[in-house]
C-alpha positions in Angstrom: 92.6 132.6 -9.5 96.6 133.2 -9.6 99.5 130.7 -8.9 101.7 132.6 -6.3 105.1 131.8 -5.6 105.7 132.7 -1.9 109.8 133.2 -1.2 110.7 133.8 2.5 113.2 131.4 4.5 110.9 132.2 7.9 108.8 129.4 8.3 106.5 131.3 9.8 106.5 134.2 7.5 106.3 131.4 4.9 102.7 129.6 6.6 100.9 133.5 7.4 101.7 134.8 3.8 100.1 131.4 2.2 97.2 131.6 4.6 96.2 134.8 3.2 96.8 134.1 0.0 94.8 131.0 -0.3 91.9 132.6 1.4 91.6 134.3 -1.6 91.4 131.3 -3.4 94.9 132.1 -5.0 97.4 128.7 -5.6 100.4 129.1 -3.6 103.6 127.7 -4.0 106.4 127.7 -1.7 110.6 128.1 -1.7 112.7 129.0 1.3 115.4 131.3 -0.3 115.9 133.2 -3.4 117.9 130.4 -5.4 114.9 128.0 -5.0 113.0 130.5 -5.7 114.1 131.1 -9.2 114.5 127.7 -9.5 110.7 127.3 -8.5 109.9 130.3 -10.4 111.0 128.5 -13.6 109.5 125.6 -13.1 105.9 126.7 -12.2 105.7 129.8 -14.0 103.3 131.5 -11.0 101.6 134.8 -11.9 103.2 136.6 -9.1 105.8 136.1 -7.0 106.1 137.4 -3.2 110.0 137.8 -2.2 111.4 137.8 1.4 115.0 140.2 1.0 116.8 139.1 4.2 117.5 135.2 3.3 120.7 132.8 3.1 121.9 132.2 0.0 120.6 134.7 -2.2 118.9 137.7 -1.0 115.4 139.0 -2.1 117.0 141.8 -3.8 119.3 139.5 -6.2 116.9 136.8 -7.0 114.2 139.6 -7.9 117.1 141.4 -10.1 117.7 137.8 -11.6 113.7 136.9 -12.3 112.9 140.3 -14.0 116.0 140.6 -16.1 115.6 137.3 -17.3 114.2 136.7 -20.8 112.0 133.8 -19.5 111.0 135.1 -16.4 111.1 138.6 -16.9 107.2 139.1 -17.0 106.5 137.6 -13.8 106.1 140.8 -11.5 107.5 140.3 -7.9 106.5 142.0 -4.9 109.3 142.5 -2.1 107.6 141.7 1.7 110.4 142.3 3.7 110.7 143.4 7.4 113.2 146.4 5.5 111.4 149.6 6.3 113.6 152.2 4.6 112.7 154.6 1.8 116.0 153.7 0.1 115.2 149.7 0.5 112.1 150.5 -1.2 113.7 152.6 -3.8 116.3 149.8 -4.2 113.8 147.3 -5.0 111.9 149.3 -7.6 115.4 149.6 -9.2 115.9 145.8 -9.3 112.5 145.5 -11.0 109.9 144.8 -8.0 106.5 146.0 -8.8 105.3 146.7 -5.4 106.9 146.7 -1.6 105.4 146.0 1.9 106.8 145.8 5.4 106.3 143.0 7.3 104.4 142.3 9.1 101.7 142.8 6.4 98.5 144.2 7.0 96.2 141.5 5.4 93.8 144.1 3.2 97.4 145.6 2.5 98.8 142.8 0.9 95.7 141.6 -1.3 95.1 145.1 -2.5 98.8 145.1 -3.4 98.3 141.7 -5.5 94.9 142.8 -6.8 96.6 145.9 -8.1 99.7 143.8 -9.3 97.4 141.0 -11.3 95.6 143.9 -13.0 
């Protein structure tokens, strides 16, 4: 199974998004805004990384520019799961280099599909 670094500065967000993700027997790693996360991204190398946008710090939107523009980290495909339900959020995101983009609250079948099709 995958190492998947979950990013979100909700700790609640933070314990329902590993949940699912290790009931599909995936590793999950955790950081609570997008500085750690690169920082945790670099360090851990995960297979896929799922990235809160509304956090202190850094947003999702900067740290995912960051990861995928990076020469190190640049294969590592992010997914944005952010309570931002616009149609230009989501086109923003694609344009910073996310592979895929829920809403929150993710519907569980909804967000493994999305990682199944993003592990591919």
């Amino acid at each position: 199974m995958a190492k998947i670094l979950v990013v979100d500065d909700s700790p609640t967000q933070l314990t329902n998004l590993a949940r699912i993700v290790e009931g599909q027997g995936h590793q999950v790693i955790t950081a609570v805004n997008g500085v750690e996360g690169i920082e945790r991204a670099r360090s851990e190398r995960p297979d896929l990384i799922l990235m809160d946008v509304v956090m202190p710090e850094l947003n999702g939107f900067q740290a995912t520019r960051k990861i995928t523009r990076d020469a190190d980290l640049g294969g590592i495909p992010v997914i944005l799961v952010t309570t931002k339900d616009q149609e230009t959020d989501k086109v923003w995101g694609e344009r910073q280099g996310a592979s895929g983009y829920i809403v929150k609250p993710p519907r569980e079948a909804e967000l493994l599909a999305e990682i199944d099709r993003v592990l591919r």
